[in-house]
C-alpha positions in Angstrom: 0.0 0.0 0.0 2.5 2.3 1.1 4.6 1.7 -2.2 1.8 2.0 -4.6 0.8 5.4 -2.8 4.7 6.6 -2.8 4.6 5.9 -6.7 1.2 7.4 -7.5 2.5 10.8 -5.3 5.9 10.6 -7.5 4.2 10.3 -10.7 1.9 12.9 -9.7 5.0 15.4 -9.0 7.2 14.5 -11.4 5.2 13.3 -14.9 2.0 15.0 -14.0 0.2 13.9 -17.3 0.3 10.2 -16.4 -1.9 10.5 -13.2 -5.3 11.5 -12.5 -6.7 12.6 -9.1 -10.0 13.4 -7.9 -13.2 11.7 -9.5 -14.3 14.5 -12.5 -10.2 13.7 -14.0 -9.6 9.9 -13.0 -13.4 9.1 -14.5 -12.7 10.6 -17.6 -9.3 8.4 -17.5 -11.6 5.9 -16.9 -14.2 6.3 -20.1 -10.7 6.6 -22.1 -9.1 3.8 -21.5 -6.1 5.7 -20.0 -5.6 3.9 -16.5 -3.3 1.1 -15.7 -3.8 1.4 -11.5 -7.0 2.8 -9.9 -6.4 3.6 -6.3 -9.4 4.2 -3.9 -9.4 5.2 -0.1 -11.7 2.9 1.9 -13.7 6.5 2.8 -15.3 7.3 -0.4 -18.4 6.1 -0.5 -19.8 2.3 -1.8 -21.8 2.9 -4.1 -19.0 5.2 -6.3 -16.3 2.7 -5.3 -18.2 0.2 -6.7 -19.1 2.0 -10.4 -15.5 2.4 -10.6 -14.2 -0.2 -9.7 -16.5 -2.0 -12.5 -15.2 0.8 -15.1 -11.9 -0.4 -14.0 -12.3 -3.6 -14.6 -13.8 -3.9 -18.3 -10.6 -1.9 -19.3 -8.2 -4.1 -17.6 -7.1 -1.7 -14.8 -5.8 -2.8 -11.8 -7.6 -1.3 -8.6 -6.2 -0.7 -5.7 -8.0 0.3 -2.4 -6.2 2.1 0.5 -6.6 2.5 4.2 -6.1 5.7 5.7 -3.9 4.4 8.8 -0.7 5.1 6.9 0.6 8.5 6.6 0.5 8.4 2.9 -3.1 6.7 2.9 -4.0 9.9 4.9 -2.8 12.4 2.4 -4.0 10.5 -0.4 -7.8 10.8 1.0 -7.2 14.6 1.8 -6.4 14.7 -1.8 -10.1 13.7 -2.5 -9.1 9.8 -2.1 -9.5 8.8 -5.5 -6.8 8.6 -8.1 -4.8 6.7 -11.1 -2.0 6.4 -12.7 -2.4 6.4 -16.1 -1.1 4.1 -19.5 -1.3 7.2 -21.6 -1.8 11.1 -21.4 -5.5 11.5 -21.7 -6.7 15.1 -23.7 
């Protein structure tokens, strides 16, 4: 957990393009295709876990879901708790 959030935060800071982060960017990742690892904090809610989760799956994501009981879980659900990191730059 605390590697896949450590590589999600780097590619975040340092290739930008290849990660999504809130719901509005990483769904659109979603409907193109675009992610390669979904990553979800256990506090956003079932029912949108769930829809994403499924997106995830019929594009052969991976999907990750995080507690918040590690620092980087914590900072990862203050960023909205919902991110990717992406196959290709999307738009």
């Amino acid at each position: 957990e605390k590697k896949i959030l450590e590589k999600f935060f780097f590619t975040l800071g340092a290739k930008r393009e290849l990660s999504a982060l809130k719901e509005p960017e990483t769904r659109k990742a979603l409907e193109y295709g675009a992610v390669d690892l979904l990553i979800l904090s256990k506090t956003i809610s079932k029912s949108l876990a769930k829809e994403l989760i499924s997106i995830a799956e019929n594009i052969g994501a991976s999907v990750e879901v995080v507690s918040i009981e590690t620092e980087e879980g914590q900072q990862f659900n203050n960023l909205g708790g919902i991110g990717a990191i992406l196959r290709f730059r999307v738009g």
